[in-house]
C-alpha positions as CSV (number, residue, x, y, z in Angstrom):
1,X,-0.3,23.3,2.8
2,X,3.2,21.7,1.5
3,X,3.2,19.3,-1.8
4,X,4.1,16.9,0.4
5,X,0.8,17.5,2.1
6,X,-0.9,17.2,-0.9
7,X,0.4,14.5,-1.7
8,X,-0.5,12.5,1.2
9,X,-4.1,14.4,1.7
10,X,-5.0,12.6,-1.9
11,X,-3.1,9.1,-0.9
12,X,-5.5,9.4,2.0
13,X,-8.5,10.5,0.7
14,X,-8.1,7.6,-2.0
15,X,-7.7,5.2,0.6
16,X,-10.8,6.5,2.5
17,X,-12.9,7.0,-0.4
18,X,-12.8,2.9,-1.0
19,X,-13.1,2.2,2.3
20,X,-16.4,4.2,2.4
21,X,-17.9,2.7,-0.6
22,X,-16.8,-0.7,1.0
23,X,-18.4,-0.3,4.0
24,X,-21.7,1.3,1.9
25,X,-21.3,-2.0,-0.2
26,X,-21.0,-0.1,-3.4
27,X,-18.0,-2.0,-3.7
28,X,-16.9,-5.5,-2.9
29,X,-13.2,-5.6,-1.3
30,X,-12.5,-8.3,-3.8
31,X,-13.3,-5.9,-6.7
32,X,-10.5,-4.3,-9.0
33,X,-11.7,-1.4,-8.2
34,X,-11.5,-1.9,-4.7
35,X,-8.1,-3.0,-4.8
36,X,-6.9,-0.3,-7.4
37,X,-7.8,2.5,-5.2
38,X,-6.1,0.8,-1.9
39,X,-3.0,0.5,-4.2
40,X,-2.9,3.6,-5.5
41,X,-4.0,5.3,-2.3
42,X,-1.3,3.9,-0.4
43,X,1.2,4.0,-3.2
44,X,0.6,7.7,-2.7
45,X,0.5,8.1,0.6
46,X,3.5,6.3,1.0
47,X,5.4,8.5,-1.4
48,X,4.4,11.7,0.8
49,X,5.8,9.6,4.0
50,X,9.1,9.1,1.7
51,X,8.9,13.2,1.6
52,X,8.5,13.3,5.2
53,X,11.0,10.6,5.7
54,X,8.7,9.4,8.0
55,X,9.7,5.2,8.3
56,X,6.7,4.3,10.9
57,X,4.2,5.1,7.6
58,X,6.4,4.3,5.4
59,X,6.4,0.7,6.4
60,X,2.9,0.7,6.8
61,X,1.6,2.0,3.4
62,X,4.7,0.5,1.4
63,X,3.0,-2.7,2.9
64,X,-0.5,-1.9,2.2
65,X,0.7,-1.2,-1.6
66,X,2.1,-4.6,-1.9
67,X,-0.7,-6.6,-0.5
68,X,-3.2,-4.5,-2.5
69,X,-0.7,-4.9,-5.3
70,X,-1.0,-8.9,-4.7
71,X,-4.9,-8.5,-4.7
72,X,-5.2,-7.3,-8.0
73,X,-2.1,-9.9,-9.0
74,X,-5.1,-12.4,-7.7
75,X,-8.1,-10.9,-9.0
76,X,-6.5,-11.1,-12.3
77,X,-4.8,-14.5,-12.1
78,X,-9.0,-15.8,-11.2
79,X,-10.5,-14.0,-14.5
């Protein structure tokens, strides 16, 4: 396994991980937590698609950081 598939096996599993407690409603997709771990997750994963200079995913996460990014602008603009 490469860094660069490191890298992008924790992006991933981050991304995963909320999704999972999500769908077990441990967490609410509004929560900061929620929408820490989908920035961060994807902020990761995109850097490991930069590495790969892979453009299809890096579109995709790069875009799933800023929404989640957005999200916790919101969530923090409400409290």
């Amino acid at each position: 396994m490469t860094q660069t598939d490191l890298v992008g096996f924790i992006g991933v599993t981050i991304l995963l991980v909320a999704f999972f407690l999500n769908l077990t409603n441990k967490i609410k997709k509004d929560s900061a937590t929620y929408l820490t771990m989908n920035f961060i997750g994807a902020g990761t994963a995109c850097f490991a698609s930069i590495l790969m200079n892979y453009l299809p995913f890096i579109i995709l996460e790069g875009c799933w950081a800023i929404v989640s990014a957005f999200g916790i602008f919101i969530y923090f603009k409400h409290k």
